[in-house]
C-alpha positions in Angstrom: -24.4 4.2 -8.2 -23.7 0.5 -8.5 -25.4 -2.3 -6.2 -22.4 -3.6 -3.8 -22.6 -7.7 -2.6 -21.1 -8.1 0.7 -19.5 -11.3 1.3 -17.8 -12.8 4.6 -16.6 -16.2 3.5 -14.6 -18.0 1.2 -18.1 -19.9 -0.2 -19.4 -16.6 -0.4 -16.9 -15.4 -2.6 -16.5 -19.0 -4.6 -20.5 -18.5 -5.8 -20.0 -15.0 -6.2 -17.2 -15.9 -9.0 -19.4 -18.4 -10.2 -22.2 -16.8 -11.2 -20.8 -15.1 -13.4 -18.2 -15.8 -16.3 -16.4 -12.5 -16.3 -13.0 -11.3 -15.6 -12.0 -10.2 -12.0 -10.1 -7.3 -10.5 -9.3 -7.6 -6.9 -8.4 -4.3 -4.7 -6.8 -5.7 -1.6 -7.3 -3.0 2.0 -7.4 -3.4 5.5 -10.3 -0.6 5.2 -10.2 3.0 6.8 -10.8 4.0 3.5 -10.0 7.1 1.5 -10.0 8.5 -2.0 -7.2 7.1 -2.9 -8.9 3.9 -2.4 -12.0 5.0 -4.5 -8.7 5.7 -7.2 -7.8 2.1 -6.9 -11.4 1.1 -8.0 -11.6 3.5 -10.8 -8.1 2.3 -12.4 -9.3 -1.4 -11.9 -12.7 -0.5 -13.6 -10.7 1.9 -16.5 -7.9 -0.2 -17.0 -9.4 -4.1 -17.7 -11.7 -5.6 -20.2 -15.0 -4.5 -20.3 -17.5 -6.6 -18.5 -15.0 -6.7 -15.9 -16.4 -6.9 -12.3 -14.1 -5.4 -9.1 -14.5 -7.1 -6.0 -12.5 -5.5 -3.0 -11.6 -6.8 0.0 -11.4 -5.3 3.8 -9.0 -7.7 6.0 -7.1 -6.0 9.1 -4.1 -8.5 8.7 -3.1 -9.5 12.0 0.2 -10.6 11.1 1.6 -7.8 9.4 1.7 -5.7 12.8 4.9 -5.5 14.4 3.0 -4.5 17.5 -0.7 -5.0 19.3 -1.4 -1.8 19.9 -0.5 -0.9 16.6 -3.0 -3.5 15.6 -5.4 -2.1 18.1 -5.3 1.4 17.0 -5.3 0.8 13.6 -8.7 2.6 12.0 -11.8 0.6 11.3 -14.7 2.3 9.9 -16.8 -0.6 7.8 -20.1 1.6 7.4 -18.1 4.6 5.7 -16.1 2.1 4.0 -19.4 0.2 2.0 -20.1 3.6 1.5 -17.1 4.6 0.0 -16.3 1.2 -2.5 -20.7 1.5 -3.3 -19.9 4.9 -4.9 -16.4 4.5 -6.4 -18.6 1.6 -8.6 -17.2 -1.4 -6.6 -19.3 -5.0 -7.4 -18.5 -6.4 -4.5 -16.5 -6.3 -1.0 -14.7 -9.5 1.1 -15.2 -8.9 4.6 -13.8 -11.9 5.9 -13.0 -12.7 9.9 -9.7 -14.2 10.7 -10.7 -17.4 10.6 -11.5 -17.4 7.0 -8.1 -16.1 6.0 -6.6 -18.4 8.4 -8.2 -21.5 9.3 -5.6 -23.4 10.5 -4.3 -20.4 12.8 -1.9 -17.5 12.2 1.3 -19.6 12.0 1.4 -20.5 8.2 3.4 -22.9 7.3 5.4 -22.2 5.0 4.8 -18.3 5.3 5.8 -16.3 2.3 9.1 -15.2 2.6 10.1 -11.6 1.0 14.0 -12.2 0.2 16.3 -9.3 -0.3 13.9 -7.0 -2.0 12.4 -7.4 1.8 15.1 -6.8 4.2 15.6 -2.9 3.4 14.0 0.2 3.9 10.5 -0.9 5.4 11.6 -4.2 6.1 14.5 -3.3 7.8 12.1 -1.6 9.8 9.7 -3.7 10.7 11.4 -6.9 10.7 8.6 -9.7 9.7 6.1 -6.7 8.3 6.5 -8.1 4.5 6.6 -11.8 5.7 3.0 -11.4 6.5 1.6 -8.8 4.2 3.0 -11.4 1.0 1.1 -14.3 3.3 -1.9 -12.3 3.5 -2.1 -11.2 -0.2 -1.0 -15.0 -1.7 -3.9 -15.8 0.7 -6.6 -13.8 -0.9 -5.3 -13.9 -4.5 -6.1 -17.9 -4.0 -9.7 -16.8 -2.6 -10.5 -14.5 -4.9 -9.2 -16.2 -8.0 -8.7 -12.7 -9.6 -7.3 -12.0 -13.0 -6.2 -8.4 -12.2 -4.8 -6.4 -9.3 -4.5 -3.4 -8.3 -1.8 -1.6 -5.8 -1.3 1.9 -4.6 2.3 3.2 -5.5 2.3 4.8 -2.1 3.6 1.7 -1.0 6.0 1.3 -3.5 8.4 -1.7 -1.8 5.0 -3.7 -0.8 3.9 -3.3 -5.0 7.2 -4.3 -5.9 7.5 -7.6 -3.6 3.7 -8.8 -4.5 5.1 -8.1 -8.6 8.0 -10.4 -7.6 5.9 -13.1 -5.8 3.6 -13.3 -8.7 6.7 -13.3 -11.2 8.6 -16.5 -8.9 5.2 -18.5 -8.1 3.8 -17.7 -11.9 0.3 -17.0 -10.7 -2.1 -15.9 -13.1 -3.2 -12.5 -12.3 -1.9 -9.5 -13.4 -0.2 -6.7 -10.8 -1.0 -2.8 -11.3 0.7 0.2 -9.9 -1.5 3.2 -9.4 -0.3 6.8 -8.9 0.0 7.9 -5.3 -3.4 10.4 -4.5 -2.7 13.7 -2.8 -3.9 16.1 -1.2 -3.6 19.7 -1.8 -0.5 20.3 0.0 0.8 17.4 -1.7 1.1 14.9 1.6 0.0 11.3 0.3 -3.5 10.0 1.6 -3.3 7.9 4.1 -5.4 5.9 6.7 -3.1 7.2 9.2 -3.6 10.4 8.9 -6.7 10.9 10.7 -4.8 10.2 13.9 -3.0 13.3 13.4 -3.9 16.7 15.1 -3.9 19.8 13.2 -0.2 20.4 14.4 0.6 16.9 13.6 -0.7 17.7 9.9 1.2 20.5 9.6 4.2 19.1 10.1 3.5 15.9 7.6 3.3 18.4 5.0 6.8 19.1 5.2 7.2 15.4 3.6 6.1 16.2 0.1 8.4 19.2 0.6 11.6 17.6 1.5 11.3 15.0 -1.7 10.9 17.7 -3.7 13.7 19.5 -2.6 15.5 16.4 -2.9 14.2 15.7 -6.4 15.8 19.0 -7.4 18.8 18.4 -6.2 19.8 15.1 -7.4 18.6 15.9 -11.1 20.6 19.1 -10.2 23.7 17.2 -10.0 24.5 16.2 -5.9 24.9 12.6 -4.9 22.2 10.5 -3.3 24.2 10.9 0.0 24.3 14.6 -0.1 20.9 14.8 -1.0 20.0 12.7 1.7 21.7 14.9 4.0 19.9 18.0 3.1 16.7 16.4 3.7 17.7 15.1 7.2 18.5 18.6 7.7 15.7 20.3 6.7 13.3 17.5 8.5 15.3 18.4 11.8 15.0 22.2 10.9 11.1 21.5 10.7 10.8 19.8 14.4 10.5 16.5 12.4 13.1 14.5 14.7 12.5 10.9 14.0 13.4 10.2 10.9 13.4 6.1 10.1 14.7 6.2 6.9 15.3 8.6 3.9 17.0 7.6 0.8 17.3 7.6 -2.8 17.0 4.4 -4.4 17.0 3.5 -8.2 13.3 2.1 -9.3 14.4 -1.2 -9.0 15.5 -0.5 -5.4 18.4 -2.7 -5.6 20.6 -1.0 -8.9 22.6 2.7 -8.0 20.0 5.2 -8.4 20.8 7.9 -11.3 18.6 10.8 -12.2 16.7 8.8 -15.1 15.4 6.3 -13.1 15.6 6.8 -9.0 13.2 7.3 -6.1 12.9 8.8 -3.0 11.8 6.9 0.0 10.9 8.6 3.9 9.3 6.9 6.8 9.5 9.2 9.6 7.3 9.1 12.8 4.9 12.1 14.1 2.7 11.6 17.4 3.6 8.0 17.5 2.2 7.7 13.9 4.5 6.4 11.4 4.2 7.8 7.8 5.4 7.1 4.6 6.0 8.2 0.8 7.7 8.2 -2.0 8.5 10.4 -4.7 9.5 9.0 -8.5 12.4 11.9 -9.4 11.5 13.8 -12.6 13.4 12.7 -15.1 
């Protein structure tokens, strides 16, 4: 198990690149950590130059929550966290307080603004969500001064904007996806999911489920909207009643899906708990 350097502030992590002339791979959370965070670590670790150390970063991002209380509830659990990143082979972990990330107060000027790619499916949403995830993350890629990067496909839309900010801005780091970890019943990790009873869980398991049914059926032949359809049904059929968004969108999420290159996307809300997926269809 690897030694772990904590670091709270921006001169913290300036000496910690310093002292040391090796490439950096960055794994941006806001913590409540899970395996599929210990995944992201072993990708950045697997999947750069050797010699390569992986600093991660825990930062409950204020301004990415549409509400306070979803702010408030959100999951913090630092001590199980260091834990977690310690044994996944982590070298290091930001653990910066607000003020750190931002000094002059939480209205940037200019924010990062997400564009098109922003405005639909989770953006539509939660209107201002992706305004202040892309602040957050241009943020910390100027801290951190990483050559790597590494995103969970779970949130597919959020990978696909930071890809497109680094594209428009040029910044020197390179963005990777990493396969969505899940658990046995096939239901996507998530830090949410601890606030879920046993009932609660039951029914997210029907998620995995409906995409695949939904997979099937498009590469069977039906239209996006009929497929769509059928999984609204089947969510209703399962007690699943608010459904925020399911579609089928091409990888791109702007071009007309086809069976070759198309995925499904589902938010849906369970006890007051918003979750989401998505599902590359098989081509």
């Amino acid at each position: 198990m690897s030694s772990l350097k904590l670091l709270t502030t921006v001169g913290d992590v300036q000496s910690w690149n310093n002292s040391e002339a090796t490439p950096v791979a960055a794994v941006l959370t806001m913590g409540a950590l899970h395996r599929g965070h210990a995944e992201l670590i072993t990708h950045a670790k697997a999947n750069t130059p050797p010699g390569t150390r992986v600093i991660a970063t825990i930062f409950v991002n204020p301004t990415q929550f549409n509400s306070a209380s979803d702010l408030d509830q959100y999951p913090r659990s630092l001590d199980a966290d260091l834990a977690l990143l310690k044994a996944a082979g982590a070298d290091a972990v930001f653990v910066p307080d607000v003020g750190q990330i931002y000094p002059a107060g939480l209205k940037v000027n200019p924010p990062m603004e997400p564009g098109a790619l922003g405005e639909i499916l989770e953006g539509n949403a939660r209107p201002g969500h992706f305004r202040g995830m892309l602040t957050v993350v241009h943020r910390l890629f100027e801290i951190l001064d990483a050559d790597y990067s590494f995103f969970g496909e779970k949130d597919f839309q959020q990978l696909a904007l930071v890809k497109e900010m680094v594209t428009e801005l040029a910044m020197p780091i390179e963005i990777f996806g990493v396969p969505t970890v899940r658990d046995e019943s096939g239901l996507a990790l998530s830090s949410r999911n601890r606030r879920l009873s046993s009932s609660g869980l039951e029914l997210a398991q029907h998620i995995p489920v409906v995409m695949e049914l939904m997979s099937q059926a498009f590469t069977s032949g039906e239209s996006a909207r009929e497929c769509e359809q059928v999984g609204r049904e089947y969510l209703l059929g399962q007690g699943i009643a608010s459904i925020e968004y399911l579609e089928i969108r091409a990888s791109d999420l702007i071009s007309p899906p086809v069976p070759a290159n198309a995925r499904i996307f589902i938010a849906v809300v369970i006890e007051d708990i918003r979750l989401i997926d998505n599902l590359e269809i098989a081509k």
